[in-house]
C-alpha positions as a LaTeX table, in Angstrom:
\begin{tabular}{lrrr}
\hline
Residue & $x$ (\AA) & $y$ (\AA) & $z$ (\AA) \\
\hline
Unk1 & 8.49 & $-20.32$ & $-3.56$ \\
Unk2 & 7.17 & $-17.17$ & $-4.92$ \\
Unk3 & 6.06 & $-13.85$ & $-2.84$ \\
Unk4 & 2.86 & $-12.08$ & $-3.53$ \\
Unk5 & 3.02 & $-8.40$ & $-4.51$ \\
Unk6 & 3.82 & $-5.39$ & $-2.69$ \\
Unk7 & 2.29 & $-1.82$ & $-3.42$ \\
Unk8 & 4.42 & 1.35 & $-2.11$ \\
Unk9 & 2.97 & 4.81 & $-1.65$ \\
Unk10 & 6.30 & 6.52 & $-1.54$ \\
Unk11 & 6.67 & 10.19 & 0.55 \\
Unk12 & 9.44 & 11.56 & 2.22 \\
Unk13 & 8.74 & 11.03 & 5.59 \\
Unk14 & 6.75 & 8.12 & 5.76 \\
Unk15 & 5.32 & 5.51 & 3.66 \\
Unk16 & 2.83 & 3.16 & 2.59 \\
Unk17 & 3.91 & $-0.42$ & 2.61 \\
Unk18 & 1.35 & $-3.60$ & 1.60 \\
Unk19 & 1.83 & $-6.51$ & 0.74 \\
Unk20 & 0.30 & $-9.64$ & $-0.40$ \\
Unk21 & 0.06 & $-13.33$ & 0.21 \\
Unk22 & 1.38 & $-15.66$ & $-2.86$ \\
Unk23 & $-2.16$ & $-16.26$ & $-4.46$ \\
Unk24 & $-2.20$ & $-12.48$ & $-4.17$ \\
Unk25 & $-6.02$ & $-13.14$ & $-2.64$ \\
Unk26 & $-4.99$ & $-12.06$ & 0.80 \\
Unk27 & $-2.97$ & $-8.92$ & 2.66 \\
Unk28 & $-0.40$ & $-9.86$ & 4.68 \\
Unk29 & 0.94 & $-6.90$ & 5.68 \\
Unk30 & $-0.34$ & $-3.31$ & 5.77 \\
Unk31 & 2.19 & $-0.22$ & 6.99 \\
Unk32 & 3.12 & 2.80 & 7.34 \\
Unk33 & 7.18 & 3.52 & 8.15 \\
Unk34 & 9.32 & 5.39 & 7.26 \\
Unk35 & 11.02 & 5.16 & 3.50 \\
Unk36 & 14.37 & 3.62 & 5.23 \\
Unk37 & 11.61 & 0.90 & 6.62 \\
Unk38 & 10.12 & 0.90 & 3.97 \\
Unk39 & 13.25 & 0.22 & 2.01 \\
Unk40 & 14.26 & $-2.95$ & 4.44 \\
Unk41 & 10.70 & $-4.34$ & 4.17 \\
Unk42 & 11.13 & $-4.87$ & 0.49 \\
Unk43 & 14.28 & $-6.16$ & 0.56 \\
Unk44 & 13.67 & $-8.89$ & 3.38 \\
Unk45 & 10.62 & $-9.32$ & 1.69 \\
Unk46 & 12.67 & $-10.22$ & $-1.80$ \\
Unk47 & 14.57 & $-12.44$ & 0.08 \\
Unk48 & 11.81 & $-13.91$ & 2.15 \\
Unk49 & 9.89 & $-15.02$ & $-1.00$ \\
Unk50 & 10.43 & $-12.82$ & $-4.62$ \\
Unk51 & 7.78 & $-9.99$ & $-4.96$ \\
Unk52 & 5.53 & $-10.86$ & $-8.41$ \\
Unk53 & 6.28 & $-6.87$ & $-8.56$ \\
Unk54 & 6.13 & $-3.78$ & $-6.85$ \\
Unk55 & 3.23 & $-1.59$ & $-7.66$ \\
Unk56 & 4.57 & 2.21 & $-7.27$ \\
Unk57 & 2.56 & 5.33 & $-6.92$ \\
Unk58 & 3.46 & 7.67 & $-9.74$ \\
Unk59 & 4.09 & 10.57 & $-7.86$ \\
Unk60 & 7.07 & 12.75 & $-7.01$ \\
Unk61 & 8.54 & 11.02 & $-4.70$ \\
Unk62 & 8.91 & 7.74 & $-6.91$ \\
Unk63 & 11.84 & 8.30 & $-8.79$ \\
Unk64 & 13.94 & 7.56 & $-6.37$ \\
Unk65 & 12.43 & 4.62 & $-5.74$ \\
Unk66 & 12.25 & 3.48 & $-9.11$ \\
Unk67 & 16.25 & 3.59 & $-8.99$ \\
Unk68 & 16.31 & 2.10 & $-6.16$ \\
Unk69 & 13.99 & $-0.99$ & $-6.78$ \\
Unk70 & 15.68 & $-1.55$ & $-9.85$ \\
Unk71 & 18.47 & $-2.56$ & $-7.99$ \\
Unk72 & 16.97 & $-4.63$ & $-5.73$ \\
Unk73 & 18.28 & $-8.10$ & $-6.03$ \\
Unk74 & 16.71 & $-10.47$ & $-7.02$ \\
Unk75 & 14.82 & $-8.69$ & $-9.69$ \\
Unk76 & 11.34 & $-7.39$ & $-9.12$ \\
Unk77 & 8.78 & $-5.62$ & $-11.80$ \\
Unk78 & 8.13 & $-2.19$ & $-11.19$ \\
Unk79 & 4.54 & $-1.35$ & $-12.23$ \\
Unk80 & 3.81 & 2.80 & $-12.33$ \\
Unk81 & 0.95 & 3.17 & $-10.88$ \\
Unk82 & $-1.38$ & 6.84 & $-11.01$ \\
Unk83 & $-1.47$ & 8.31 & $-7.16$ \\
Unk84 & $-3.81$ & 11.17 & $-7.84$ \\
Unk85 & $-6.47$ & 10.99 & $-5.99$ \\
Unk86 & $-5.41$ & 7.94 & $-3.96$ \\
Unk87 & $-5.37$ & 9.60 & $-0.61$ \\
Unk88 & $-8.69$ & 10.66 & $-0.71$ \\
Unk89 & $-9.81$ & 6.99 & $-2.14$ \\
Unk90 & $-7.90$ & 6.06 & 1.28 \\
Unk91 & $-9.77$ & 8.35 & 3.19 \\
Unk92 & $-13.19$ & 6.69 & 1.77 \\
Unk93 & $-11.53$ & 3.07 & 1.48 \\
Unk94 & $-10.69$ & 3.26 & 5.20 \\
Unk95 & $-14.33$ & 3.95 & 6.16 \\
Unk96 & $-15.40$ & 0.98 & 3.80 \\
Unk97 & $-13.03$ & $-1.49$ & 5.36 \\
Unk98 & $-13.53$ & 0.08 & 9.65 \\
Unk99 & $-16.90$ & 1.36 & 9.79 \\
Unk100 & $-17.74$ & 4.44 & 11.81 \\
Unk101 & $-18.92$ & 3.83 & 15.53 \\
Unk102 & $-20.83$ & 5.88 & 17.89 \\
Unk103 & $-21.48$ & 9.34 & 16.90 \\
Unk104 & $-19.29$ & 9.60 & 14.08 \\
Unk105 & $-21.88$ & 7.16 & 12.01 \\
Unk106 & $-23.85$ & 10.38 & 12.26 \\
Unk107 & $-21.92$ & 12.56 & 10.46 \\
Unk108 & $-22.01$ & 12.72 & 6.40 \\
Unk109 & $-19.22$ & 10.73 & 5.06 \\
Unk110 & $-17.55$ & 13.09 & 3.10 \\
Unk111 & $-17.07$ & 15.24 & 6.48 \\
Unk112 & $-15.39$ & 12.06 & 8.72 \\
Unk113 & $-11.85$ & 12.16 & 8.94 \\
Unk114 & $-9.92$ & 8.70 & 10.07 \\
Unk115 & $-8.33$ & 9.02 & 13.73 \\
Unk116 & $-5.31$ & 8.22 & 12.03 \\
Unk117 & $-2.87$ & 8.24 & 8.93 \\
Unk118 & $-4.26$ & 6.23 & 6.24 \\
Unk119 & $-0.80$ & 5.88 & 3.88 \\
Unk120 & $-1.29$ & 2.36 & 4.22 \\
Unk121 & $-4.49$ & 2.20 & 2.60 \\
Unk122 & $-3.05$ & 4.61 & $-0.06$ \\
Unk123 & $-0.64$ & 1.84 & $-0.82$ \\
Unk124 & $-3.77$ & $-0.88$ & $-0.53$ \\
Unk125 & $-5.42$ & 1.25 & $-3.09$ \\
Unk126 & $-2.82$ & 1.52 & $-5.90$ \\
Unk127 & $-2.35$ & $-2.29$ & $-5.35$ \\
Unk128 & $-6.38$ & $-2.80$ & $-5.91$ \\
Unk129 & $-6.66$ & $-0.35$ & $-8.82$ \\
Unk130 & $-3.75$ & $-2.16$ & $-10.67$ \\
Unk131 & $-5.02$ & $-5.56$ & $-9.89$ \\
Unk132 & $-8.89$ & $-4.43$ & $-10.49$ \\
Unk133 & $-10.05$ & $-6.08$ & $-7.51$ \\
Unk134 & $-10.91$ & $-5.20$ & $-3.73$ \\
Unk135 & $-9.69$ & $-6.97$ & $-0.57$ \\
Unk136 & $-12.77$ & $-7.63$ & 1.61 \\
Unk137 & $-10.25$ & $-7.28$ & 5.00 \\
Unk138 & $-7.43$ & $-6.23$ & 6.35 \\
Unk139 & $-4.78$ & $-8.71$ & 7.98 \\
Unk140 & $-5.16$ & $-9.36$ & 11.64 \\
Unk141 & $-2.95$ & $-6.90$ & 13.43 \\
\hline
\end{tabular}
């Protein structure tokens, strides 16, 4: 049986984790942990079902996870993928996906700020830039 993919925003305290069903159609799982978390989501994942690849944000914190996933057993592509600007796209992508309610839907969208850390959705959009398509929800918590 194969897995679906997984995108990683890598940082050094915390993460963002998604991940896929097998179709790749549907998210499954959307977090945000730590990278030791992080780390042991991947590999049970691996194990669980191979990953069709990884989908890593290019930025300075990914070289030690592209060392690290290339050990990861078995195998799973690593695909590089750009992270500037993706925490902003979060910011907007996180509005798209949970609407504003109340008096926030009055304020300008560009000065909203989400009530909480959107790493997640960083990860959620490397994953849809790199597969060129949008998920249209997010998995029940």
């Amino acid at each position: 049986m194969s897995g679906g993919w997984a995108a990683l925003d890598p940082g050094r305290q915390k993460c963002g984790l998604v991940r896929t069903d097998a179709t790749g159609a549907e998210l499954v799982d959307l977090l945000i942990c730590s990278p030791r978390e992080a780390w042991d989501w991947l590999q049970h994942w691996q194990h669980q079902a191979p990953l069709q690849a990884v989908v890593l944000g290019d930025g300075t914190a990914s070289g030690p996870w592209q060392q690290a996933l290339a050990e990861l057993e078995p195998a799973v592509p690593v695909v590089l993928q750009p992270e500037a600007g993706s925490t902003l796209a979060a910011r907007e992508r996180y509005w798209q996906l949970l609407p504003a309610r109340g008096w926030q839907r009055l304020l300008p969208r560009g000065l909203r700020l989400p009530p909480r850390p959107v790493d997640d959705l960083a990860a959620l959009v490397l994953l849809e830039a790199h597969l060129g398509a949008r998920f249209k929800r997010l998995p029940a918590p």
